[in-house]
C-alpha positions in Angstrom: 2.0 -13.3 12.6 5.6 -14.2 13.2 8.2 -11.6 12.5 8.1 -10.9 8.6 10.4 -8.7 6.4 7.6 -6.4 4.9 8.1 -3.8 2.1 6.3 -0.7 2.0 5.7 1.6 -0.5 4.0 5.2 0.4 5.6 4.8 3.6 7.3 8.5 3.6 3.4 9.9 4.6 0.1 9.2 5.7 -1.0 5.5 6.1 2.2 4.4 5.0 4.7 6.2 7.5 1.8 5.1 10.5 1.9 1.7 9.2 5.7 1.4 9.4 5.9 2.7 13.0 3.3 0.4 13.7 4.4 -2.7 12.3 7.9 -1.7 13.1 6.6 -2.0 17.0 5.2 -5.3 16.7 8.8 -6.6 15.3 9.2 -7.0 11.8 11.6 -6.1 9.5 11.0 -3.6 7.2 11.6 -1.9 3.9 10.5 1.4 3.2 10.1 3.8 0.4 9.1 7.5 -0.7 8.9 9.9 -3.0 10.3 12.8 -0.6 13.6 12.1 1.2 13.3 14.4 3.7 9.7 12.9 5.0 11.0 9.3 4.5 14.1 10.0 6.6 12.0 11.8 9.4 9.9 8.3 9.3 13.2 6.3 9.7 14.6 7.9 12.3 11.3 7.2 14.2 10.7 3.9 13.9 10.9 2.1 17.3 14.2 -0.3 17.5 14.6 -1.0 21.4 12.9 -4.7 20.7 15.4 -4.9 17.3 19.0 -5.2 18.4 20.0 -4.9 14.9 17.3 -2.4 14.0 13.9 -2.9 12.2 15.2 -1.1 9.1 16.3 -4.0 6.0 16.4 -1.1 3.3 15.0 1.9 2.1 14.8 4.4 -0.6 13.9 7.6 -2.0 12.5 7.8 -6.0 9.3 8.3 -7.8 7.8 4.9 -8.5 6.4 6.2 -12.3 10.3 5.0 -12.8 10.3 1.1 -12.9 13.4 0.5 -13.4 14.3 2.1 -10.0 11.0 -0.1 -8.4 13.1 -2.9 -9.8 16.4 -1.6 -8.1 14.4 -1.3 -4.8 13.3 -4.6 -5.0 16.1 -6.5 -5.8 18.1 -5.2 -3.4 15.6 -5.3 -0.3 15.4 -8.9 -1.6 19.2 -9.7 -1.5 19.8 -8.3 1.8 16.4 -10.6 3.2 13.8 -12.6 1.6 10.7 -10.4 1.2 7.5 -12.0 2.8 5.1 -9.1 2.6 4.3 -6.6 -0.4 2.5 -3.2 1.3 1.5 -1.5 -1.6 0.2 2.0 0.0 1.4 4.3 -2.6 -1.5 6.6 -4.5 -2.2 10.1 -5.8 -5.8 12.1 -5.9 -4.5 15.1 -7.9 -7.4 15.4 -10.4 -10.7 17.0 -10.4 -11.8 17.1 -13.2 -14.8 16.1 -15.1 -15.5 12.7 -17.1 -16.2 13.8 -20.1 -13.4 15.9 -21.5 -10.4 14.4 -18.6 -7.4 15.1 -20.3 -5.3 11.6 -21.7 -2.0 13.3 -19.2 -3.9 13.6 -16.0 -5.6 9.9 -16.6 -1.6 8.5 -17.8 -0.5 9.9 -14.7 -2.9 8.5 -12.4 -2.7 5.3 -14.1 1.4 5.1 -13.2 0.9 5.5 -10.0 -2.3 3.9 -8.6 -2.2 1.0 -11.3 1.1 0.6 -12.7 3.6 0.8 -10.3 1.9 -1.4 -7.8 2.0 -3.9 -9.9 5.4 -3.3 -10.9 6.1 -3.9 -7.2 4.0 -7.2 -7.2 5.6 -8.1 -10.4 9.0 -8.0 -9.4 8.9 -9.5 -5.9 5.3 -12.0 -6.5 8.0 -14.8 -8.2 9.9 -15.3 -5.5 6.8 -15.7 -2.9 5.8 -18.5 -5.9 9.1 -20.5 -5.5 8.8 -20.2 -1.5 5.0 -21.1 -1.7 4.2 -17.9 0.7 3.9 -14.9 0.8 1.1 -11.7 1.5 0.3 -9.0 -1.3 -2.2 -6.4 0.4 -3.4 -3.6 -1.8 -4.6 -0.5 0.0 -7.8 0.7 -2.7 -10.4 2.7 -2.0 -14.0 2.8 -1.0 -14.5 5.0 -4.3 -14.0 1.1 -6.6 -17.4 0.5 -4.9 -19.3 3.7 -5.5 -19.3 6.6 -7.6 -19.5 10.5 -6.9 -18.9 13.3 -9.2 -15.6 14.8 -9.4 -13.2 11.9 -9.0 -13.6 9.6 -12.4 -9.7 9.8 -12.6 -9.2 8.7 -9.1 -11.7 5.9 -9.1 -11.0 4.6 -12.5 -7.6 4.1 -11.6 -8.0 2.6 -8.3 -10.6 0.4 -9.8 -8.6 -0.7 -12.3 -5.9 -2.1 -9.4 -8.6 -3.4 -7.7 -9.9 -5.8 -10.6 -6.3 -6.6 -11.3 -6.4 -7.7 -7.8 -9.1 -9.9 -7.6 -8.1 -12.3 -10.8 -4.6 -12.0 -9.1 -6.2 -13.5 -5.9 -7.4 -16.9 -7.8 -4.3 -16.9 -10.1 -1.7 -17.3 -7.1 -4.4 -19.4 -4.3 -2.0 -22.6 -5.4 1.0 -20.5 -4.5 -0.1 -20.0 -1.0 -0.4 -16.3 -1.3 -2.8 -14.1 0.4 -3.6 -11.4 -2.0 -5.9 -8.8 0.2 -7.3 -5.6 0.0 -8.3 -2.9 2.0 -10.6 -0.1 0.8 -10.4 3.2 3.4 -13.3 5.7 3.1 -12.5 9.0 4.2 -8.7 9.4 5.9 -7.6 12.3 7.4 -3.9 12.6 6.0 -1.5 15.2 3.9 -3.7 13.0 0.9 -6.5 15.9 1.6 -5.7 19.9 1.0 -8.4 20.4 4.2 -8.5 18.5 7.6 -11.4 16.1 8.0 -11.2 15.2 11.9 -14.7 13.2 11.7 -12.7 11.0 8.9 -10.5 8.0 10.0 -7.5 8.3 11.0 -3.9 7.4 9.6 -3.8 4.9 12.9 -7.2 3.3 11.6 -6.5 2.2 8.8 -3.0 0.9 10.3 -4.8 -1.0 12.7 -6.8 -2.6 10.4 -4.2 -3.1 8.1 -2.6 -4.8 11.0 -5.2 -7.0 11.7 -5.7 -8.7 8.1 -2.0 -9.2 8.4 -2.2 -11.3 11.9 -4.1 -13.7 10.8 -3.5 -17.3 10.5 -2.8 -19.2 7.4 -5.5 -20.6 6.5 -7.8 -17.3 7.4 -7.6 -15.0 4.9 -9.6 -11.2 5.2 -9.7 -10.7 1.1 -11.5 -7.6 1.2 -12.4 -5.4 4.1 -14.1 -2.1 3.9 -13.3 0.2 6.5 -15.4 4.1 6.6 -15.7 6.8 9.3 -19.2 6.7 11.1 -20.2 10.1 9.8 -19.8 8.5 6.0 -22.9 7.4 4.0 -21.9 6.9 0.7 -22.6 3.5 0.2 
């Protein structure tokens, strides 16, 4: 893939802030955003720019994306300093453990802003654009839990399902636009997302990688889905 102006959301941790470094390395142009300032920053300053001469940083930004009206802000303004080819959407939450039956309406809202919502807020604001250029890439990081279910998580899988059904009509609705709508569902990652360290899961790096890979291919090959899970994972 020739150099692209990519946006990331998520990008101030985990898969996000690996995926920027990486992507960063290969020569694109990038915009970035977090929820924490102080980890976005640290990511900034260590993005490699020796192969940039004017740096591989477009824009970036610090806010909680439950707020759409600064997702639109970010947006807008990554867009008016350079058209914005690909839409990252790495941003997510797993704050809930609760059961099913009982969840309360707060926890599910909450979830439902962040893993649903406000990815589409992002696709929504920059997807017209990629319409009126006829190109354009939209990849949606999910999770392997949209394609099985285990006790504990019903929040966090509902939510990430919904997304990823939103994403699949999404693919269809924009195949005359010449947009590649892909998505990547991770098993296990072992990132800040998880209160214990999993070294037997995948790594931040791994799912870069592979993010990196759907993204380098040609035009006319598109990797819609691709499940990626660490060799000691059997839930499927």
């Amino acid at each position: 893939m020739s150099a692209k102006h990519i946006l990331i959301n998520g990008a101030s941790s985990g898969i996000g802030a690996v995926l920027a470094k990486l992507l960063a390395a290969q020569g694109h142009k990038l915009s970035l955003c977090g929820r924490s300032a102080t980890k976005l920053s640290s990511v900034i300053n260590s993005l490699p720019t020796s192969s940039l001469p004017s740096g591989s940083l477009v824009h970036s930004e610090s806010f909680c994306v439950s707020d759409h009206s600064r997702i639109a802000q970010f947006c807008q303004q990554a867009s008016e300093k350079l058209n914005v080819d690909v839409i990252i959407n790495c941003v997510g939450i797993n704050q809930s453990r609760e059961s099913a039956v009982g969840v309360a309406k707060d926890t599910l809202d909450w979830h439902m802003q962040i893993n649903c919502y406000a990815p589409i807020e992002f696709i929504n604001q920059l997807a017209p654009s990629m319409q009126s250029h006829k190109a354009g890439v939209i990849l949606n990081v999910l999770s392997t839990v949209c394609l099985f279910s285990n006790p504990g998580i019903a929040v966090y899988s509902a939510t990430k399902a919904a997304l990823d059904s939103f994403t699949k009509v999404m693919r269809k609705e924009l195949r005359s636009d010449n947009i590649k709508v892909l998505s990547i569902y991770p098993g296990g990652v072992d990132t800040d997302f998880r209160e214990a360290q999993r070294p037997n899961y995948l790594s931040a790096e791994d799912v870069a990688d592979a993010i990196a890979t759907m993204l380098s291919t040609s035009d006319k090959a598109h990797i819609h889905e691709l499940v990626i899970r660490p060799a000691i994972e059997d839930n499927y």
